[in-house]
VMD Tcl script that draws the C-alpha trace (Angstrom):
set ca {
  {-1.29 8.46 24.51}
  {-3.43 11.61 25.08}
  {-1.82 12.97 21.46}
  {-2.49 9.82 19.76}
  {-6.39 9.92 20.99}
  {-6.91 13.10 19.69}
  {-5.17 12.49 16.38}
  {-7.90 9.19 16.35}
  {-11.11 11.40 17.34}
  {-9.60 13.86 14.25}
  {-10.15 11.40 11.95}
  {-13.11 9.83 13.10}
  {-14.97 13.41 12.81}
  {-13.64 14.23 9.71}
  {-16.38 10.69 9.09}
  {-18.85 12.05 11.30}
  {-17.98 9.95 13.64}
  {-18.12 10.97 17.65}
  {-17.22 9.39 20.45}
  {-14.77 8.71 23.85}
  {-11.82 7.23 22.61}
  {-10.71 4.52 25.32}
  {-8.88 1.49 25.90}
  {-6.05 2.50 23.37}
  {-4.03 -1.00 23.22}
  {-0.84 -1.44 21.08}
  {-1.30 -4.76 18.60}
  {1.75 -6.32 17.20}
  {1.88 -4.40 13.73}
  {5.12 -5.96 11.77}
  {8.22 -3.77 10.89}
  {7.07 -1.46 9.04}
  {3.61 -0.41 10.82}
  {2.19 0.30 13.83}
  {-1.35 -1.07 14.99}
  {-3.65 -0.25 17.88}
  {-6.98 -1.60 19.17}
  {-9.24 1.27 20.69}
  {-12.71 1.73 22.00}
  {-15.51 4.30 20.94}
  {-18.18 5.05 23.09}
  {-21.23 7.73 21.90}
  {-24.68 7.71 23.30}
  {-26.01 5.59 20.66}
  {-23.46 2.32 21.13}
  {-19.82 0.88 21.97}
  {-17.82 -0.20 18.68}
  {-14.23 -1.59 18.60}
  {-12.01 -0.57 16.04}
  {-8.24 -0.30 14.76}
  {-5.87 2.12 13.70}
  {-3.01 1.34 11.31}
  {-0.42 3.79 10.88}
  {2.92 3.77 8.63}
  {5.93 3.69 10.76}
  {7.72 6.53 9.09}
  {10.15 4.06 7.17}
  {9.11 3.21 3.63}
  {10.12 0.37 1.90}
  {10.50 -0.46 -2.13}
  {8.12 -3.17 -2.25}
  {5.23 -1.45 0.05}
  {2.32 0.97 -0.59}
  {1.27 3.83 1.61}
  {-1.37 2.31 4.42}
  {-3.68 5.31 2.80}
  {-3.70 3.43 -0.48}
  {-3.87 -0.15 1.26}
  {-7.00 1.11 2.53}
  {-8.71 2.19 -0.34}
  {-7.80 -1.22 -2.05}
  {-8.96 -3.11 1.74}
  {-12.16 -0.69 1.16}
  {-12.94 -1.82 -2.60}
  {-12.30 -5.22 -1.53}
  {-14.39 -5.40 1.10}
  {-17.57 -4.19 -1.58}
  {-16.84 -6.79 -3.71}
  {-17.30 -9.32 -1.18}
  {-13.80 -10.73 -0.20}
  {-13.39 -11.74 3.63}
  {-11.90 -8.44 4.72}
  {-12.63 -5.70 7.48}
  {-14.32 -2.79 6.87}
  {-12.74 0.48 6.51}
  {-14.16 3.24 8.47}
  {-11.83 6.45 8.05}
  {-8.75 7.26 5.72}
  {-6.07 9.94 6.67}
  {-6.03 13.15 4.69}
  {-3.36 15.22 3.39}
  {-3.27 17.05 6.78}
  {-4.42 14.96 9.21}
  {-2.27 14.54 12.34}
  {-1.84 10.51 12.08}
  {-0.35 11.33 8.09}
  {-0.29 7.97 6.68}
  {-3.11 5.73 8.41}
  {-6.60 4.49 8.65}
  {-9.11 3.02 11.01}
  {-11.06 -0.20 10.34}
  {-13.08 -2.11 12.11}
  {-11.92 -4.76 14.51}
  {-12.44 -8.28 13.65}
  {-12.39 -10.37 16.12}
  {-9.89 -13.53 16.36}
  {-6.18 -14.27 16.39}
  {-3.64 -13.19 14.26}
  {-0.59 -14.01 16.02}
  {0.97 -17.41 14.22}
  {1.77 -19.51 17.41}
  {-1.31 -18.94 18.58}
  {-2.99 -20.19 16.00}
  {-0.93 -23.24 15.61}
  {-0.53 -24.03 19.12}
  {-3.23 -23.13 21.04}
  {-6.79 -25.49 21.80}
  {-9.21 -23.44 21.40}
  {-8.35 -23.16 17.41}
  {-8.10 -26.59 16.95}
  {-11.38 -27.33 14.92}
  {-10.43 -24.21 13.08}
  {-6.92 -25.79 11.57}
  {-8.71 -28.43 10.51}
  {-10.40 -26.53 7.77}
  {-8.22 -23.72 7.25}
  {-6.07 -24.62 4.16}
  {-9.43 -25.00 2.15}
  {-10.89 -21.60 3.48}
  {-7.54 -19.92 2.78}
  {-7.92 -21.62 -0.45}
  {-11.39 -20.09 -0.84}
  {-10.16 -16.73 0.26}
  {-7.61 -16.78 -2.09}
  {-10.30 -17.16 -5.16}
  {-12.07 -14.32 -3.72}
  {-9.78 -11.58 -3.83}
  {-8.40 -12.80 -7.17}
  {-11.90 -12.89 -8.87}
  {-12.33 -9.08 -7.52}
  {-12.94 -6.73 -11.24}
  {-9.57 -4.51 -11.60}
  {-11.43 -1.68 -12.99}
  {-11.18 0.36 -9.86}
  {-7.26 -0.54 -9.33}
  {-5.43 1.73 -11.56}
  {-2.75 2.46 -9.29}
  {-2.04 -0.80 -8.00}
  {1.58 -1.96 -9.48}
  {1.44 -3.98 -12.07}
  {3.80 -6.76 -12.76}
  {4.26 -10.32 -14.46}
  {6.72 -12.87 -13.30}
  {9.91 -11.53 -15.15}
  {9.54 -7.83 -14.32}
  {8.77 -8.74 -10.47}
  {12.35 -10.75 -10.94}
  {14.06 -7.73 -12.21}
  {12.46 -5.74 -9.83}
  {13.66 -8.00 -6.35}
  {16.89 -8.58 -7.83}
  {17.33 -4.12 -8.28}
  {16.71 -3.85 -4.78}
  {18.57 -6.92 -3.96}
  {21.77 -5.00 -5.57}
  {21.32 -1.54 -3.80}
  {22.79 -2.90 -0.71}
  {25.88 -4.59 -2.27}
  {25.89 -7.45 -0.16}
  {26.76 -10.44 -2.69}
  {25.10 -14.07 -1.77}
  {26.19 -17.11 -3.72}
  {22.52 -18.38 -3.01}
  {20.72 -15.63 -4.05}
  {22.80 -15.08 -7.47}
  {22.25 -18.62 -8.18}
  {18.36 -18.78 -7.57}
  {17.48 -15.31 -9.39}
  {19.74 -17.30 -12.16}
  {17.39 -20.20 -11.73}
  {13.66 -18.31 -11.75}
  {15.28 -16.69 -15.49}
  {15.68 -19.54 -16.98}
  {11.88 -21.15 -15.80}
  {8.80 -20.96 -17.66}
  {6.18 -19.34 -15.64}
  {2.07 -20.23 -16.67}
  {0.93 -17.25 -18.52}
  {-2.31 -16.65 -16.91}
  {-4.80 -13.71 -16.85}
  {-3.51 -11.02 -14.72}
  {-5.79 -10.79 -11.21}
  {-5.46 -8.35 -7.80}
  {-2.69 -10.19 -5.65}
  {-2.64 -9.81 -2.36}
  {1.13 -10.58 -1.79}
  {1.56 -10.87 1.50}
  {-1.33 -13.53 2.58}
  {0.29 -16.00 5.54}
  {0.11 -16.16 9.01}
  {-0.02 -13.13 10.43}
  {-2.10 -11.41 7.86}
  {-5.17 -13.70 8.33}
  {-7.37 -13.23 11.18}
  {-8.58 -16.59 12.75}
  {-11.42 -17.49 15.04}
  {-12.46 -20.31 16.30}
  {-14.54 -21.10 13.62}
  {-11.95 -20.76 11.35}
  {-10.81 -17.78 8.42}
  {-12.22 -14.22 9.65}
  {-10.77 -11.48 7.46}
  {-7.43 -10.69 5.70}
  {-5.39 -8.06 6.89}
  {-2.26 -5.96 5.66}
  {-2.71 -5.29 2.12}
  {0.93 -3.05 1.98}
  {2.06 -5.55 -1.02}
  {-0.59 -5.72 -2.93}
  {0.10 -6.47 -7.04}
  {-1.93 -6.88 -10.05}
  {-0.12 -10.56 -11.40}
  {-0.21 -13.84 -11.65}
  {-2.69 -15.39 -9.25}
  {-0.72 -18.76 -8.43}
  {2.12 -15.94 -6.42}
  {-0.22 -16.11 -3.34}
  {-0.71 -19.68 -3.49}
  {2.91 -19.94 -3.48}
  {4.27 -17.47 -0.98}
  {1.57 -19.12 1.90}
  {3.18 -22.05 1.37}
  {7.07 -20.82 1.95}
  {8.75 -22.44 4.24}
  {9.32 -18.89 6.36}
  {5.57 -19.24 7.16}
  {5.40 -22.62 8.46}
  {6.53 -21.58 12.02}
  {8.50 -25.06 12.62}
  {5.50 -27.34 11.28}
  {7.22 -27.92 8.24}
  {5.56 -31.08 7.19}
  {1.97 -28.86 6.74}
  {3.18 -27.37 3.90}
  {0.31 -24.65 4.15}
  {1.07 -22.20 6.47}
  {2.02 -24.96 8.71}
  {-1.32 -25.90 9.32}
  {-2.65 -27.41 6.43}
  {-2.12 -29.58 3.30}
  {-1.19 -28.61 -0.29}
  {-3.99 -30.43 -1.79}
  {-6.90 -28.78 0.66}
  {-5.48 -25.31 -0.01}
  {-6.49 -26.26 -4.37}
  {-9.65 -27.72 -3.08}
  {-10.74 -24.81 -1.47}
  {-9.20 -22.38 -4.68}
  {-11.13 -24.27 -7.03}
  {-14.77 -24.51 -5.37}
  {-14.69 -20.65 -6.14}
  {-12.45 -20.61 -9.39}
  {-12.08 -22.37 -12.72}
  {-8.48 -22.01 -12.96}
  {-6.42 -24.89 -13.34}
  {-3.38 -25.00 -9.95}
  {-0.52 -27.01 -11.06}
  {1.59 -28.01 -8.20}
  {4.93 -27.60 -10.01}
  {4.07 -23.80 -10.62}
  {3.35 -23.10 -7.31}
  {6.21 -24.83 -6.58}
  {7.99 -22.14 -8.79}
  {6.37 -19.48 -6.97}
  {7.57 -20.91 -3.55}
  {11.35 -20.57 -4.66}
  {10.59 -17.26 -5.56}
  {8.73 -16.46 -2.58}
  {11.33 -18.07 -0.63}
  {14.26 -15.40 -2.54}
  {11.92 -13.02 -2.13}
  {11.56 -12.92 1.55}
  {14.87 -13.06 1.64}
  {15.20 -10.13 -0.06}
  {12.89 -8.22 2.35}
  {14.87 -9.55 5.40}
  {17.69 -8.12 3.89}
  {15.66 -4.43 3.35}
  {14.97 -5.01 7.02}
  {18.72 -5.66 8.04}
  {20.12 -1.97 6.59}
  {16.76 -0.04 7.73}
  {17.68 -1.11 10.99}
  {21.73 -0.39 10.30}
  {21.52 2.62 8.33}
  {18.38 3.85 7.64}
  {16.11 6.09 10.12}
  {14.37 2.85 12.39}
  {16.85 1.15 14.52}
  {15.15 -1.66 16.39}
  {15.30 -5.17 17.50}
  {12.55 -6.65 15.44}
  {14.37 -5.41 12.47}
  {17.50 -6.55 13.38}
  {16.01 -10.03 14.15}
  {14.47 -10.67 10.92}
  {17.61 -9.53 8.96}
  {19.27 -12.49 11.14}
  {16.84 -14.56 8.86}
  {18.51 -14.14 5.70}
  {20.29 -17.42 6.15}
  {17.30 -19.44 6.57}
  {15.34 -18.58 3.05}
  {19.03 -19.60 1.57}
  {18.37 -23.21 3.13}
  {14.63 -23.21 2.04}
  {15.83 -22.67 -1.82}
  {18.38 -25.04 -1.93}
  {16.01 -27.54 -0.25}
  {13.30 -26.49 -2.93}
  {15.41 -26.74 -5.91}
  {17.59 -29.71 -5.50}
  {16.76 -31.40 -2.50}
  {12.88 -32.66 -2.99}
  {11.67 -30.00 -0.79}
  {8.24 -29.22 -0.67}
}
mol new
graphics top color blue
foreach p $ca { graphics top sphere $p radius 0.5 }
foreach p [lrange $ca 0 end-1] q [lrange $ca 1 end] { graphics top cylinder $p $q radius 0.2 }
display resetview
């Protein structure tokens, strides 16, 4: 812990930034980062703040956290609910791939905020200030994103199904639904900054409701109606399936909230689309998850765990396709 606080107090100088680093707590950080809350005390004031740094293990689908938080940074000064970024790793800084934020306060863990009291008057309005969220980052000017991947629907197939083969593990399931997305006509609509990862767990909630969105590592320049579609998988309902929104919220609040701040027309069958590909495409990511853990260089449970998942996205497509799902 003593390593890690100097490595912190590096990179908060290299901002002009001093202070006694304290109160170094772990955060749950996903698979493929890890995430601490720590204290900084100078004469002048106490501030909270958090660290994100890469695991080690990179994935095909994810960006460095450096480059998540210069897009989290340009974000945040165009206005979109997100934290503010207060230091970026260098070249030769001792935490290599990381950054520090600031810490917004709330929940982020998904049980919590679907189980527990004090958040109750925050579900009620959550869908439509996801919704709302949602608009914002997608109305955010591009001109400062020309590194972010870009992709439209058929290339972001071609891509998922290229990984999907480099582990030559066949699925009936999977072969039939990247069969299925082929042959579909996706909405051609004007290419925006997607977050691609916004669900549960990547929102921070309060109990006033939406306080910032986190863990920009999949962030796209696409289609728009992809986020729409991937918060309402199945995978992020946590067991509330019938609140098709995260498990929270309805379909119909989530559009409300979207269009307040944009003009673009949400049809429900193409977010429907997106779902099924959402659905394959976590899939896919559980099964990137599944061989880091058995032969690449990050053996652990939580890995192993989520690779166990696999079989449930194969239910959620058949369910989607051909069953009436929703």
């Amino acid at each position: 812990m003593e390593e890690l606080k100097r490595s912190i107090s590096e990179l908060l100088l290299s901002e002009k930034i001093e202070g006694k680093i304290s109160e170094i707590t772990p955060l749950t950080g996903g698979a493929s980062a890890e995430t601490y809350k720590f204290k900084v005390t100078n004469k002048k004031k106490v501030s909270l703040m958090v660290l994100r740094k890469g695991s080690g293990a990179t994935s095909p689908l994810a960006i460095s956290k450096k480059d998540e938080a210069i897009i989290q940074n340009e974000v945040f000064q165009q206005g979109a609910p997100v934290a503010e970024i207060i230091a970026i790793s260098k070249e030769n800084s001792l935490l290599k791939d990381a950054y520090i934020m600031k810490l917004v306060e709330g929940e982020s863990i998904a049980r919590k905020v679907l189980r527990d009291k004090r958040f109750s008057e925050a579900r009620k309005n959550l869908a439509f200030e996801c919704g709302q969220a949602l608009a914002k980052i997608h109305s955010v000017s591009l001109d400062a994103f020309s590194k972010v991947p870009r992709n439209d629907p058929k290339e972001l197939l071609d891509n998922l199904y290229l990984t999907y083969k480099q582990f030559k593990q066949p699925l009936p399931v999977f072969e039939y639904t990247f069969r299925w997305l082929r042959e579909q006509e996706f909405i051609e609509i004007e290419p925006s900054l997607v977050h691609g990862d916004f669900r549960l767990g990547n929102i921070i909630v309060n109990e006033k409701g939406l306080a910032a969105v986190i863990d920009w590592e999949l962030v796209n320049i696409g289609n728009p109606i992809q986020d729409l579609g991937w918060m309402c998988v199945n995978s992020w309902r946590f067991g509330n399936d019938e609140k098709v929104v995260g498990g929270f919220g309805d379909l119909k609040d989530l559009i409300k909230g979207y269009s307040s701040i944009s003009d673009l027309h949400i049809n429900e069958s193409e977010i429907k689309k997106w779902q099924v590909f959402g659905s394959l495409r976590w899939g896919v990511i559980c099964l990137i998850q599944t061989f880091s853990h058995l032969n690449g260089p990050s053996n652990s449970v939580e890995r192993a765990a989520i690779g166990r998942r696999v079989s449930e996205t194969e239910i959620d497509m058949i369910n989607l396709m051909y069953l009436g799902g929703k």
